[in-house]
C-alpha positions, -999 to 999 in steps of 0.1 A, spaced: -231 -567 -442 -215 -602 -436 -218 -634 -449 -238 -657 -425 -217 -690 -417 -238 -711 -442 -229 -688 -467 -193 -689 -457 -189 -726 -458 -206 -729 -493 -183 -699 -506 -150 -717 -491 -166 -751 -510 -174 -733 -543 -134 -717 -541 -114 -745 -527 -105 -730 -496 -96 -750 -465 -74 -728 -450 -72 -708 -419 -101 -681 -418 -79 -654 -393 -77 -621 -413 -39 -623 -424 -24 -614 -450 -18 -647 -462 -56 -657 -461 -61 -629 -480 -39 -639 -510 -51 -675 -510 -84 -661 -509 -82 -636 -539 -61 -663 -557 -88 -690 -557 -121 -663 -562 -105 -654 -593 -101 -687 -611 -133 -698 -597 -157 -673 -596 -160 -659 -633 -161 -623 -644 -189 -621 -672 -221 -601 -676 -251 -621 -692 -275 -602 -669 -269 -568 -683 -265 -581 -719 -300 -604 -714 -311 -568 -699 -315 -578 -665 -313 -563 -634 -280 -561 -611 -282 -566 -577 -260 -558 -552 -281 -575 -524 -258 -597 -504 -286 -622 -505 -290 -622 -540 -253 -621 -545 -251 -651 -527 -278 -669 -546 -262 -659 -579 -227 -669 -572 -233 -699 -547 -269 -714 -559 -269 -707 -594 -230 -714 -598 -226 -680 -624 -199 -650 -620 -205 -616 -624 -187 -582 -629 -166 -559 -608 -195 -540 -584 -212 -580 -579 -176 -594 -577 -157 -573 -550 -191 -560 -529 -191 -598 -526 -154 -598 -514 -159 -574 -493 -184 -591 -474 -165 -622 -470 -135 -603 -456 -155 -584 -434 -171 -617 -420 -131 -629 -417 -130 -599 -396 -109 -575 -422 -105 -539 -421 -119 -533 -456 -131 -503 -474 -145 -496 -513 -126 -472 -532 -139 -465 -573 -109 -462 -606 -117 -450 -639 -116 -476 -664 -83 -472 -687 -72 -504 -703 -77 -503 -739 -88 -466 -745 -73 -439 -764 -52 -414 -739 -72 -382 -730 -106 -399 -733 -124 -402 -700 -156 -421 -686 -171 -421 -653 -155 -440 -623 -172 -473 -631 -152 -499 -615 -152 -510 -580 -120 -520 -563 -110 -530 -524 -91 -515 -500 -79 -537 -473 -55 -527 -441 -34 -551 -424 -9 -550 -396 16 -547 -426 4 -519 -443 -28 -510 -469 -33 -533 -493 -55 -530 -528 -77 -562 -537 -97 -565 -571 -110 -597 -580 -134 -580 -603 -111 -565 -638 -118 -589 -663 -94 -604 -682 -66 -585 -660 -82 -592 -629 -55 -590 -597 -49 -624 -587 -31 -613 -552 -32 -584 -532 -9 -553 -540 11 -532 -513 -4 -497 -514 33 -483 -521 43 -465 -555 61 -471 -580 75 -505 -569 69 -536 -599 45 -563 -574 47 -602 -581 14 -620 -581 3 -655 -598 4 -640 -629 18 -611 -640 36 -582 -629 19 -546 -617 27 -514 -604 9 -487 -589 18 -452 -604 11 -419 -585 -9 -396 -607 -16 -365 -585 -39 -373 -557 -40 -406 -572 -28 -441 -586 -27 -456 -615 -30 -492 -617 2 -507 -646 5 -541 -659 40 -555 -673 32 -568 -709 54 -573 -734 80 -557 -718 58 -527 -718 39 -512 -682 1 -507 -700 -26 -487 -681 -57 -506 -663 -73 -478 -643 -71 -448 -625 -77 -454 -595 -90 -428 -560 -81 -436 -527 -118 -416 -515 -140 -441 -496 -168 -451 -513 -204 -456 -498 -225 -481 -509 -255 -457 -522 -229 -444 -545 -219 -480 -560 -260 -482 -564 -253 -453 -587 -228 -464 -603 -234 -503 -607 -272 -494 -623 -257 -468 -647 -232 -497 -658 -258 -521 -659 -284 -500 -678 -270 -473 -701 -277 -485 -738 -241 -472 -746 -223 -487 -718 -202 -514 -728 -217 -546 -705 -252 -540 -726 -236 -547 -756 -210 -574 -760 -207 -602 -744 -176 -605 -722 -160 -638 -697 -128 -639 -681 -115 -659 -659 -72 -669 -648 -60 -708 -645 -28 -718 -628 -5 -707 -662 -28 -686 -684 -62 -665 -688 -94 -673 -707 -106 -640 -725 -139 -638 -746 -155 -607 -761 -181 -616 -782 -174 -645 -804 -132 -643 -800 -122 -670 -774 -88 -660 -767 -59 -680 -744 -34 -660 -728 -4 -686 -719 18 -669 -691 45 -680 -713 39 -653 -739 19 -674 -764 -20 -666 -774 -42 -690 -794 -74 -674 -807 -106 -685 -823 -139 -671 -838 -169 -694 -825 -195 -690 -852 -222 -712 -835 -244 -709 -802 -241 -745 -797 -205 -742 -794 -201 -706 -776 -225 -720 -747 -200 -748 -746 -165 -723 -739 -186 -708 -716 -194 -733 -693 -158 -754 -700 -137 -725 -694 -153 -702 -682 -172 -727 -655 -205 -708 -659 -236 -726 -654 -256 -708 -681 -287 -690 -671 -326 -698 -686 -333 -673 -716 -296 -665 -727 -300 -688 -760 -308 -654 -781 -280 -639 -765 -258 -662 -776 -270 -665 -813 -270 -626 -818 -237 -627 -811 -230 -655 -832 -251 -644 -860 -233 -618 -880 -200 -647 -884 -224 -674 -901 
């Protein structure tokens, strides 16, 4: 589905685009660069337990009426539509989470990440990873370190497929595993409500924002607010109040915070005071 041109004109508004709208590479970039910083990953709904939608329409209230963000299958199915409307060859391709988890331990493919081809090649978009979300497109190439606005990343063959590296600390670290099988849209439905409903899963549990600036990311899991400076330097905090976690969240994170998430926020304050 596309985005009608209402739609479209409020999304440019809400990212900052002014650009040209011709599907080029270089629309792409400024595209994915602005979504990022301005469209937030976080995931009250699960936590507040409720439901997802991937509805374009409902997408497009969420992100453009309410002014909130969302997570990876919200995120890039909206993406996706805007580059479709842009007239981009885009497809949905699915990557097993790995950032952060013990080698040898698997899970389900439960993220969602772009495909896009250009007249210079396949490109991978993701504006939906959290506090490592892609802030440009990556050349579909291996083993060759890619440039974006923030850091450095990679794309590792592994078999029939690729995994997804970010330079760190002069270490490449593991984000996902990542398939190049097309993806249909009943099979993100799958996906997005097991990720949205399991009482295990990780979104139904802890609290989590992210979002990149021009020289550093905002991280929060929880109650730990976390700065990333691209410089090397962190500064983290505990917030031990719902007064004040409301506050990061709409300050940094630029969320507008939705009715009935009070008692989220002072459960997971609660346990600190």
């Amino acid at each position: 589905m596309n985005l009608s041109d209402h739609d479209l004109d409020r999304y440019f508004r809400r990212i900052g685009y002014s650009g040209a709208a011709g599907a080029t590479l270089d629309t792409l970039a400024q595209l994915q660069a602005l979504h990022t910083s301005a469209i937030p990953f976080e995931n009250l709904d699960p936590l507040m337990r409720r439901p997802v939608s991937l509805d374009l329409s409902a997408l497009s209230r969420k992100f453009l009426d309410e002014q909130r963000g969302g997570y990876c299958f919200e995120q890039n199915t909206f993406f996706q539509a805007v580059l479709r409307t842009l007239g981009f060859s885009v497809s949905g391709l699915a990557a097993v989470p790995q950032w952060n988890r013990p080698a040898g331990v698997t899970i389900p493919r439960t993220h969602m990440v772009l495909r896009v081809d250009l007249p210079e090649g396949p490109f991978i978009a993701d504006v939906g990873f959290g506090g490592l979300t892609l802030t440009s497109p990556l050349r579909l190439v291996p083993d060759v370190a890619q440039d974006t606005t923030m850091e450095q990343f990679r794309l590792a063959p592994d078999g029939l497929q690729f995994q997804l590296q970010v330079h760190l600390g002069g270490h490449w670290a593991p984000l996902y595993l990542l398939s190049l099988q097309a993806v249909t849209p009943e099979d993100y439905e799958v996906f997005n409500w097991f990720t949205a409903t399991h009482p295990n899963a990780i979104f139904t549990n802890h609290l989590m924002a992210a979002r990149p600036a021009a020289d550093r990311r905002y991280g929060l899991f929880n109650n730990a607010f976390s700065i990333h400076h691209l410089n090397g330097r962190t500064e983290k905090r505990t917030i031990d109040e719902p007064e004040e976690l409301a506050l990061v969240l709409r300050e940094h994170f630029h969320i507008r915070l939705p009715e009935g998430c009070d008692a989220v926020l002072e459960k997971v304050t609660r346990h600190v005071r």
